[in-house]
N, CA, C and O of each residue as an XYZ file, in Angstrom:
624
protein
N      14.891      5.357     10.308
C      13.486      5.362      9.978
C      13.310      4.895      8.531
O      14.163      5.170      7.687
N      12.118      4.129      8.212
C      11.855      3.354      6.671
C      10.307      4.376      6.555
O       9.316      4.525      7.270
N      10.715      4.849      5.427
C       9.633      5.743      4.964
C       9.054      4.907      3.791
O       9.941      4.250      3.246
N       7.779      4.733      3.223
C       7.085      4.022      2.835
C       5.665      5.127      2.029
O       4.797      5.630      2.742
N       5.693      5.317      0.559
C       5.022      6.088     -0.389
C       3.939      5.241     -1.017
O       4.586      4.575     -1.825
N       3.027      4.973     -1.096
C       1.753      4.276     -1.950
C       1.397      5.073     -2.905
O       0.749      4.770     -3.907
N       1.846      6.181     -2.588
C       1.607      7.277     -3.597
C       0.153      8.393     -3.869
O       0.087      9.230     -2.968
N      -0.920      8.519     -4.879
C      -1.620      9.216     -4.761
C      -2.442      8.942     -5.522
O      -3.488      9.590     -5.485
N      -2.282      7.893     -6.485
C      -2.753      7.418     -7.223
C      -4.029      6.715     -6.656
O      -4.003      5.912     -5.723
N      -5.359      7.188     -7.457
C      -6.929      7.258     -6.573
C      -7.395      5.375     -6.813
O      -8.464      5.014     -7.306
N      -6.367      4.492     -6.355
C      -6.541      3.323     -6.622
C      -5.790      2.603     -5.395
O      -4.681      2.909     -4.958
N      -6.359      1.916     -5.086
C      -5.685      0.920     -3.289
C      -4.499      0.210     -3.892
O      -4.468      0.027     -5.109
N      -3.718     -0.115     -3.268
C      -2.212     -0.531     -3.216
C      -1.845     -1.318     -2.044
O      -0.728     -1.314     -1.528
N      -3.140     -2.182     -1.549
C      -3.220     -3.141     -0.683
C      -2.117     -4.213     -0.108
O      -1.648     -4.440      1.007
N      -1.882     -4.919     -1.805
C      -0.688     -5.546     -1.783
C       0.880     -4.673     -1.334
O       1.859     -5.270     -0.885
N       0.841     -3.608     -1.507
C       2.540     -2.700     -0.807
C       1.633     -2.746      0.790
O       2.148     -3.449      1.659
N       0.300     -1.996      1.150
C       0.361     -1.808      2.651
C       0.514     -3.038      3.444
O       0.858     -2.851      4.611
N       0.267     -4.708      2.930
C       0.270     -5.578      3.440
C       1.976     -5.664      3.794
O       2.459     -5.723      4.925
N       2.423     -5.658      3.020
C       3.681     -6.006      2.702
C       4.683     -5.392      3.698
O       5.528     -5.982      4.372
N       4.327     -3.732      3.627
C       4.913     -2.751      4.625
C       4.759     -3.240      6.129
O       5.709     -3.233      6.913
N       3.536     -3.645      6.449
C       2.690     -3.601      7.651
C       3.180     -5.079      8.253
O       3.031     -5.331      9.449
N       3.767     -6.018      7.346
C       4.538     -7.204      7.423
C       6.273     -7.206      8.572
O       6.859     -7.748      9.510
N       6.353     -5.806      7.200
C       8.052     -5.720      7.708
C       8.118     -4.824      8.741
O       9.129     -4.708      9.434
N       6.826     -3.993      8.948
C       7.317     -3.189     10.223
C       6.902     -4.154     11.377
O       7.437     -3.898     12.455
N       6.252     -4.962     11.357
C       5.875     -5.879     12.624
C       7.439     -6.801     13.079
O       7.700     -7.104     14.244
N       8.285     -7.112     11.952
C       9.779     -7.054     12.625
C      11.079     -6.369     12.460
O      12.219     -6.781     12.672
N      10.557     -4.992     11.944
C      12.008     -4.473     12.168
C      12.207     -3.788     13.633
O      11.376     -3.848     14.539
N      13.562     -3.077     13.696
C      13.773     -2.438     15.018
C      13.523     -1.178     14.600
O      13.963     -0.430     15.473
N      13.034     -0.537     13.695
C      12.898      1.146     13.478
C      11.536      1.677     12.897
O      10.787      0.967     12.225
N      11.337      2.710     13.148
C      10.231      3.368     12.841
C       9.695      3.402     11.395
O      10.281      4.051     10.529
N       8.421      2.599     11.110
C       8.026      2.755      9.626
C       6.972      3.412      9.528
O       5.975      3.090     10.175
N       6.993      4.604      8.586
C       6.230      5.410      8.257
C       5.394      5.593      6.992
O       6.218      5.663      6.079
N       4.087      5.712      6.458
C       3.696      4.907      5.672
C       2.964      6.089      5.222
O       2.368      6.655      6.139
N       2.812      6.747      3.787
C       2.047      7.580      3.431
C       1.098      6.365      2.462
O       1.434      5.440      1.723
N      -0.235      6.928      2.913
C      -1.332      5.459      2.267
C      -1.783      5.836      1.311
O      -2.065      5.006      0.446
N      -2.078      7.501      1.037
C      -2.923      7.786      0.281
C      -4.220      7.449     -0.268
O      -5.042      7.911      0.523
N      -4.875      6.819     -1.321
C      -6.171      5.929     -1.036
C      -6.109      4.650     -0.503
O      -7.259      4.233     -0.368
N      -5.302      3.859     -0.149
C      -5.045      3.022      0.205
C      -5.352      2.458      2.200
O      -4.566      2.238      3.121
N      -7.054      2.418      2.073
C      -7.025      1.843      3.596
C      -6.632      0.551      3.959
O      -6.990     -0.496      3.420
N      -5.789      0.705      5.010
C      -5.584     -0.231      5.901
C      -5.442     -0.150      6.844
O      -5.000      0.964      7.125
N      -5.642     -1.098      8.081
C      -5.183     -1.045      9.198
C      -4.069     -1.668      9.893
O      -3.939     -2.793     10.376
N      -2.981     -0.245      9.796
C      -1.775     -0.431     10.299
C      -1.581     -0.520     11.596
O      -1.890      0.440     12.302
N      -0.876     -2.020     12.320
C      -0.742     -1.966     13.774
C       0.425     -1.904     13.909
O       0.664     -1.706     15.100
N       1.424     -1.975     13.254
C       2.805     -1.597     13.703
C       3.449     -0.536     12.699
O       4.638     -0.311     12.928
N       2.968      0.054     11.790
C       3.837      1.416     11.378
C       2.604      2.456     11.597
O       1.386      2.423     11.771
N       3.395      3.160     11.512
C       2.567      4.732     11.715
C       2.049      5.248     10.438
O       2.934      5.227      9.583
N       0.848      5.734      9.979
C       0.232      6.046      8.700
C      -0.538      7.131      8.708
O      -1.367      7.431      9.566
N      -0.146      7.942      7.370
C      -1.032      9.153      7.242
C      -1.632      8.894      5.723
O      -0.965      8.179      4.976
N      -2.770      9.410      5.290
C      -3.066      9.682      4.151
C      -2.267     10.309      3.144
O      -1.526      9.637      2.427
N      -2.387     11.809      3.021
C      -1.437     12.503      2.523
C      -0.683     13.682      2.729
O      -1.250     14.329      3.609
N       0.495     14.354      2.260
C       0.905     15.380      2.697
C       0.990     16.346      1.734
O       0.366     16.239      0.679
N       1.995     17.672      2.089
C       2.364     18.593      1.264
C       3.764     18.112      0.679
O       4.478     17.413      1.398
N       4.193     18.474     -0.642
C       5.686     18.049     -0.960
C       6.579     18.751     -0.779
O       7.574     18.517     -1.465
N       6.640     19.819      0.123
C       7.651     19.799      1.330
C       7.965     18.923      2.412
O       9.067     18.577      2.837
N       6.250     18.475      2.969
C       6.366     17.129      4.090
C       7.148     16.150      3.394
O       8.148     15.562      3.805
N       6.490     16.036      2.143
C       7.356     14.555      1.721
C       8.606     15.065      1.520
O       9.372     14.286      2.087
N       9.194     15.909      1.044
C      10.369     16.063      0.846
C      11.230     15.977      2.526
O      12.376     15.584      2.743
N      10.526     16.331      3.207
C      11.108     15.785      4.643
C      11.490     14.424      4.977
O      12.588     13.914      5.199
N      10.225     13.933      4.954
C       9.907     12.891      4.975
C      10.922     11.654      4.633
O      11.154     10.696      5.370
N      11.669     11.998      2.870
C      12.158     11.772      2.294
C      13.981     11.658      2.671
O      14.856     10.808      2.836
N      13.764     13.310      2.660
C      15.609     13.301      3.323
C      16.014     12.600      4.742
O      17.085     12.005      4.853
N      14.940     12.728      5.985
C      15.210     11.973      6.732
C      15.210     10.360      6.886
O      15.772      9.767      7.806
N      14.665      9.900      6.094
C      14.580      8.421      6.101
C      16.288      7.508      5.862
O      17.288      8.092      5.447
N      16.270      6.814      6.037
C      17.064      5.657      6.429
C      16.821      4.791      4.503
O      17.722      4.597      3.687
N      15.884      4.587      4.402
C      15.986      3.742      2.591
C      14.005      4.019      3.269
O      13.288      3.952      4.268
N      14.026      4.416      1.456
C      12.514      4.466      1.247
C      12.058      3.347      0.508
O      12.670      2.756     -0.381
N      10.615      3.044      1.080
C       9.999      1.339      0.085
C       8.661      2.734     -0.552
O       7.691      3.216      0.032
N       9.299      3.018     -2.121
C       8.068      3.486     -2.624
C       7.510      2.892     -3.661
O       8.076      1.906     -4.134
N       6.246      3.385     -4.243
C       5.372      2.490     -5.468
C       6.147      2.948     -7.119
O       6.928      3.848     -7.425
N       5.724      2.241     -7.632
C       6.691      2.841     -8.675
C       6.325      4.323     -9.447
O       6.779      4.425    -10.587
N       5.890      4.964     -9.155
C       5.618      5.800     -9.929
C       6.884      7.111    -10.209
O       7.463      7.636     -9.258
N       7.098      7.407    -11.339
C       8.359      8.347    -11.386
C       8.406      9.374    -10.604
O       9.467      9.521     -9.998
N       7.290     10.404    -10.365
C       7.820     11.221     -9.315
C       8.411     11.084     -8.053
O       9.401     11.759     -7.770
N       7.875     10.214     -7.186
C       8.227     10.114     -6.156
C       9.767      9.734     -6.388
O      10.708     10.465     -6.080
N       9.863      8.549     -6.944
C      11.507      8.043     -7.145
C      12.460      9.374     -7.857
O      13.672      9.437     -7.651
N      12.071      9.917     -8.308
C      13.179     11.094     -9.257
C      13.438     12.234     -7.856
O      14.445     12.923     -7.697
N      12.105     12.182     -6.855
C      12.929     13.167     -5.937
C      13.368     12.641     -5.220
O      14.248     13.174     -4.544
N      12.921     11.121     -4.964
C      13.862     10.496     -3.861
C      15.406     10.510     -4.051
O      16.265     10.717     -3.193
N      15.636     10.104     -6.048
C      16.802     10.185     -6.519
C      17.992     10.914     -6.771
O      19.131     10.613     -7.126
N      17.144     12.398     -6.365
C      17.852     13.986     -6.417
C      18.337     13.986     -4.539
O      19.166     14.669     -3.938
N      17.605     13.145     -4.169
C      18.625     13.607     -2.891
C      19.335     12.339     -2.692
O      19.805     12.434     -1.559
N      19.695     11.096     -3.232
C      20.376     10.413     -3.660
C      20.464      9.543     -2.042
O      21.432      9.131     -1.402
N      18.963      9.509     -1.774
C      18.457      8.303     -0.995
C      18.283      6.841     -1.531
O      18.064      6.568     -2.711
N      18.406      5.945     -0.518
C      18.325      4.668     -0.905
C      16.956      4.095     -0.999
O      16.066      4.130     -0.150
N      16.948      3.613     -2.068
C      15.488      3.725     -2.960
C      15.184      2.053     -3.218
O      15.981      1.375     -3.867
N      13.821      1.426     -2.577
C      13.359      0.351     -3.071
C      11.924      0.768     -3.602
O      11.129      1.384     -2.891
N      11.632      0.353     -5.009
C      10.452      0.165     -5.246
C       9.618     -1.057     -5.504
O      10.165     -2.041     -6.002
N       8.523     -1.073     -5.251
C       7.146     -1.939     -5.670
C       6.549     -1.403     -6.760
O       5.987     -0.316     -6.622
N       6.552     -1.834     -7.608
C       5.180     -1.406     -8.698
C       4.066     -2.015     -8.792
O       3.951     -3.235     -8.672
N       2.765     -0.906     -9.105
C       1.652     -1.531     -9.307
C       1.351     -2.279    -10.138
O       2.085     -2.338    -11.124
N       0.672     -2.771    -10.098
C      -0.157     -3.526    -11.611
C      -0.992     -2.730    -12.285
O      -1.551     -1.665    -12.021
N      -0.969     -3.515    -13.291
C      -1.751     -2.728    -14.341
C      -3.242     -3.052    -14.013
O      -3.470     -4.059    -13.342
N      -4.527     -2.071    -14.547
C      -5.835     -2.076    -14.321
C      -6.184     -2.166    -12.748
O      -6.863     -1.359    -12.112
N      -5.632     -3.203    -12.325
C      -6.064     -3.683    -10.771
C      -5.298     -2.549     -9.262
O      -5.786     -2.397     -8.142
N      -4.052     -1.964     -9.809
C      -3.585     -1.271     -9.204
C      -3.143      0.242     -9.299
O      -2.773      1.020     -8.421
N      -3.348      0.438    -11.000
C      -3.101      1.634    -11.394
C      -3.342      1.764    -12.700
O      -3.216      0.695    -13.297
N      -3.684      2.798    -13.461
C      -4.347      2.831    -14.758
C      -3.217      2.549    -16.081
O      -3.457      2.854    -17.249
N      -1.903      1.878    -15.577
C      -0.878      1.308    -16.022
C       0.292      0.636    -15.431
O       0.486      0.766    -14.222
N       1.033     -0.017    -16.099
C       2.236     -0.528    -15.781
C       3.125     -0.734    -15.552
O       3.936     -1.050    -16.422
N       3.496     -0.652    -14.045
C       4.443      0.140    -13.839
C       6.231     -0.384    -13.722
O       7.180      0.327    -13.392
N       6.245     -1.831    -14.113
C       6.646     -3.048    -13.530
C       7.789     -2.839    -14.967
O       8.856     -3.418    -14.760
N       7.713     -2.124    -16.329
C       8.888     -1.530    -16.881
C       9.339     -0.699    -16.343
O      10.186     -1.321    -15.701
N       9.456      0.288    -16.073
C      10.216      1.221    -15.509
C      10.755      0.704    -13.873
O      11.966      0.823    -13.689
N      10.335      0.423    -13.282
C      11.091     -0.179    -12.148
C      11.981     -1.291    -12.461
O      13.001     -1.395    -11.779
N      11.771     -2.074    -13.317
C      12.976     -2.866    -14.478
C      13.776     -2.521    -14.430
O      14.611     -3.011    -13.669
N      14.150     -1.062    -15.497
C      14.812     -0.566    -15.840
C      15.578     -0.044    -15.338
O      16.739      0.177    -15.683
N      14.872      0.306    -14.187
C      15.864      0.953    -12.919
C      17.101      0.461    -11.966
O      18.271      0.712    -11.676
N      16.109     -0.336    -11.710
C      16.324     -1.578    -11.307
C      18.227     -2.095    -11.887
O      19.368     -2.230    -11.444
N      17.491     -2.194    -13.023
C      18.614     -3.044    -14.172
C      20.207     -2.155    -13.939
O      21.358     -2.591    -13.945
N      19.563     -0.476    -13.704
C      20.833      0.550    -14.069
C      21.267      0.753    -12.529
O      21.893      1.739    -12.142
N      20.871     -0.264    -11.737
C      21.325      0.382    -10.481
C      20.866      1.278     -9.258
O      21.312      1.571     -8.148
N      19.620      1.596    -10.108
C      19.318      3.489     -9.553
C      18.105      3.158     -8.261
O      17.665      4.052     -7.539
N      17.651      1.556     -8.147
C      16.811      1.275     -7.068
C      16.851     -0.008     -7.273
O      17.221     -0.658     -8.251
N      16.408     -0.331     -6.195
C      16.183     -1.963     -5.977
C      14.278     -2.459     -6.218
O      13.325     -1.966     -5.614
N      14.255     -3.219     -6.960
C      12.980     -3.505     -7.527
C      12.252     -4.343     -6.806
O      12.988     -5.209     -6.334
N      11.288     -4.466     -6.544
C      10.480     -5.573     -5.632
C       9.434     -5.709     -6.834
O       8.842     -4.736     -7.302
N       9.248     -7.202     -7.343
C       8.421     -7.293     -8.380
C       7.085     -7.718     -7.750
O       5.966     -7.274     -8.008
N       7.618     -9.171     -6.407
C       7.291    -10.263     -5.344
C       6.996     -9.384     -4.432
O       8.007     -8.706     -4.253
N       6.100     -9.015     -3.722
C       6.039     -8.228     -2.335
C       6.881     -9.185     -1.470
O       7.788     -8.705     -0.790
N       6.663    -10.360     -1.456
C       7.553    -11.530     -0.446
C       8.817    -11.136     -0.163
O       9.340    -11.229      0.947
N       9.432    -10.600     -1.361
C      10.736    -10.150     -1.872
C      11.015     -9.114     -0.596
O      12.208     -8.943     -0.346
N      10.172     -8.486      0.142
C      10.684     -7.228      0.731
C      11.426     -7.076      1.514
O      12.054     -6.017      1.544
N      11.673     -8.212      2.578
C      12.735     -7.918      3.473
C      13.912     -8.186      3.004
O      14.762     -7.318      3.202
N      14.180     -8.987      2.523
C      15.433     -9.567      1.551
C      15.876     -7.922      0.938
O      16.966     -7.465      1.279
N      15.007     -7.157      0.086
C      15.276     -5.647     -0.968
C      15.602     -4.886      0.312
O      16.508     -4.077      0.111
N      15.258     -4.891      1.265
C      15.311     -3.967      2.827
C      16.787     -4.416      2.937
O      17.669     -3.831      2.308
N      16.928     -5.007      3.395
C      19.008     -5.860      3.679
C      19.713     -5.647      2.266
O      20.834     -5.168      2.100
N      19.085     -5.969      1.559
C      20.444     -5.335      0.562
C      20.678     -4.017      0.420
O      21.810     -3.634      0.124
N      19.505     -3.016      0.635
C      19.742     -1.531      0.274
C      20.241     -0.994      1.562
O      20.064      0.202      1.794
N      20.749     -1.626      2.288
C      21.609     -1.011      3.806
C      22.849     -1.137      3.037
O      23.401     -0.088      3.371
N      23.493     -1.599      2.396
C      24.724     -1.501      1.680
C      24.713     -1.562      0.486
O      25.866     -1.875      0.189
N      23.885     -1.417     -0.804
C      23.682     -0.953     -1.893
C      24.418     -0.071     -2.489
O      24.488      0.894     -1.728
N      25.193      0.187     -3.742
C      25.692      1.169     -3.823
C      25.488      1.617     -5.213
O      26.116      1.375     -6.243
N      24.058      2.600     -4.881
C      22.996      3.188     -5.544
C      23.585      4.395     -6.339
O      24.236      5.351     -5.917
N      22.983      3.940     -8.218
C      23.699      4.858     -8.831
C      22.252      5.586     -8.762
O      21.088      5.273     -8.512
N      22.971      6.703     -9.119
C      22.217      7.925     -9.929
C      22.353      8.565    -10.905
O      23.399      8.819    -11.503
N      20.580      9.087    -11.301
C      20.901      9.520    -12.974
C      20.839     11.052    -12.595
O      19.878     11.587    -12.042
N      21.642     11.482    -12.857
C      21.584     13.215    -13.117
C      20.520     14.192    -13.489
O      20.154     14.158    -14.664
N      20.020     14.966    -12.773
C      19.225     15.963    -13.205
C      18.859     16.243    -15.068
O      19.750     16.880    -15.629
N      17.952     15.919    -15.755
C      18.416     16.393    -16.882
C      18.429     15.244    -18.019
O      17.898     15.272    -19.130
N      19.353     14.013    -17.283
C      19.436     12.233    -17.731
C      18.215     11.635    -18.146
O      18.062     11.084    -19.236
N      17.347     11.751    -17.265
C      16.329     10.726    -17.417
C      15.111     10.459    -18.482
O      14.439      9.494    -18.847
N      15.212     11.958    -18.797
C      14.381     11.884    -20.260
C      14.767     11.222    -21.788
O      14.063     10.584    -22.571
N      16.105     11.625    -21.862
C      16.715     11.177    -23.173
C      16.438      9.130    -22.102
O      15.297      8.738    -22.349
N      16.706      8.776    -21.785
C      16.783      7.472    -21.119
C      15.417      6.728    -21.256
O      15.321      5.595    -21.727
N      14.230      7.573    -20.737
C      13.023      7.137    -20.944
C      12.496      7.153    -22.560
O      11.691      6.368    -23.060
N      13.034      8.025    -23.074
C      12.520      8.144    -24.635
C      13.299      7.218    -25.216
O      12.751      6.858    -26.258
N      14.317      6.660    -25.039
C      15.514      5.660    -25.574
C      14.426      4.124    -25.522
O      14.166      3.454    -26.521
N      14.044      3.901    -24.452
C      13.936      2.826    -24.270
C      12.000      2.901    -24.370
O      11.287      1.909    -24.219
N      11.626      3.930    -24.578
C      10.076      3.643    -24.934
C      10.379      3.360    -26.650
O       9.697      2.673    -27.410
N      11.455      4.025    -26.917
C      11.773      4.215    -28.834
C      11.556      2.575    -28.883
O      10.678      1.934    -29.460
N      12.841      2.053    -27.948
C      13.036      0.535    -28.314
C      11.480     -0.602    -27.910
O      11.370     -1.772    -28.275
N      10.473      0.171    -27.106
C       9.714     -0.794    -26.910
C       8.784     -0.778    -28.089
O       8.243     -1.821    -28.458
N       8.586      0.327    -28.672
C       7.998      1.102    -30.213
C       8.344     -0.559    -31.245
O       7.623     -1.471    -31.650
N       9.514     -0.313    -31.309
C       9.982     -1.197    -31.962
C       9.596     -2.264    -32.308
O       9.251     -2.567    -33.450
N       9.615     -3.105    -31.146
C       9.426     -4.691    -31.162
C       8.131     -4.782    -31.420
O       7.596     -5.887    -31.512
């Protein structure tokens, strides 16, 4: 099963449901799509608005590789159960009240998920994360990491 997060963020994410609603029309497995504000009409994955984060945490452990939006929560618990993780990030203003397209970079860069910058990109990020071999940052890691590299964006 491909579990699929838009997240919660009170802004449409059109471009991920297109994208999702793309790849479930040819894969062979069940795609499951939390939309949150995000309407669309899904004819080949299955879609709910939103849940409790126990559901998602279900949701989560059972899946096969998750396609979520970039936002850190979702990915840090996807990352604690050391699921195979593709993200999309939003855009800035048009998709979310920031940018989310550094930090999925970064991630990206260390291993810890596979980045979709291109929605086009998605089935291609789907086939590589079936054999990916996805690091993880440790409980605890990710702060000194995020403050490291906001220090360095300070900088420039």
């Amino acid at each position: 099963m491909i579990f699929a997060s838009l997240g919660t963020m009170d802004m449409p994410f059109v471009r991920m449901a297109e994208a999702v609603e793309k790849l479930a029309s040819v894969v062979d497995e069940d795609v499951i799509v939390q939309t949150g504000y995000t309407d669309y009409d899904y004819k080949y994955a299955k879609a709910f608005r939103f849940c409790t984060k126990d559901e998602m945490q279900e949701y989560i452990s059972k899946a096969d590789i998750l396609i979520l939006q970039g936002g850190w929560g979702a990915i840090s618990e996807a990352m604690e159960q050391h699921r195979r993780i593709v993200v999309m990030p939003r855009h800035d203003k048009t998709e979310h009240i920031h940018d989310q397209f550094q930090l999925v970079r970064k991630l990206d860069e260390m291993g810890c998920v596979i980045g979709v910058c291109d929605e086009n990109e998605l089935p291609a990020a789907l086939e590589k994360a079936k054999t990916f071999d996805f690091k993880q940052i440790k409980k605890g890691q990710a702060e000194p990491l995020i403050r490291q590299k906001l220090n360095e964006w300070l900088i420039k």
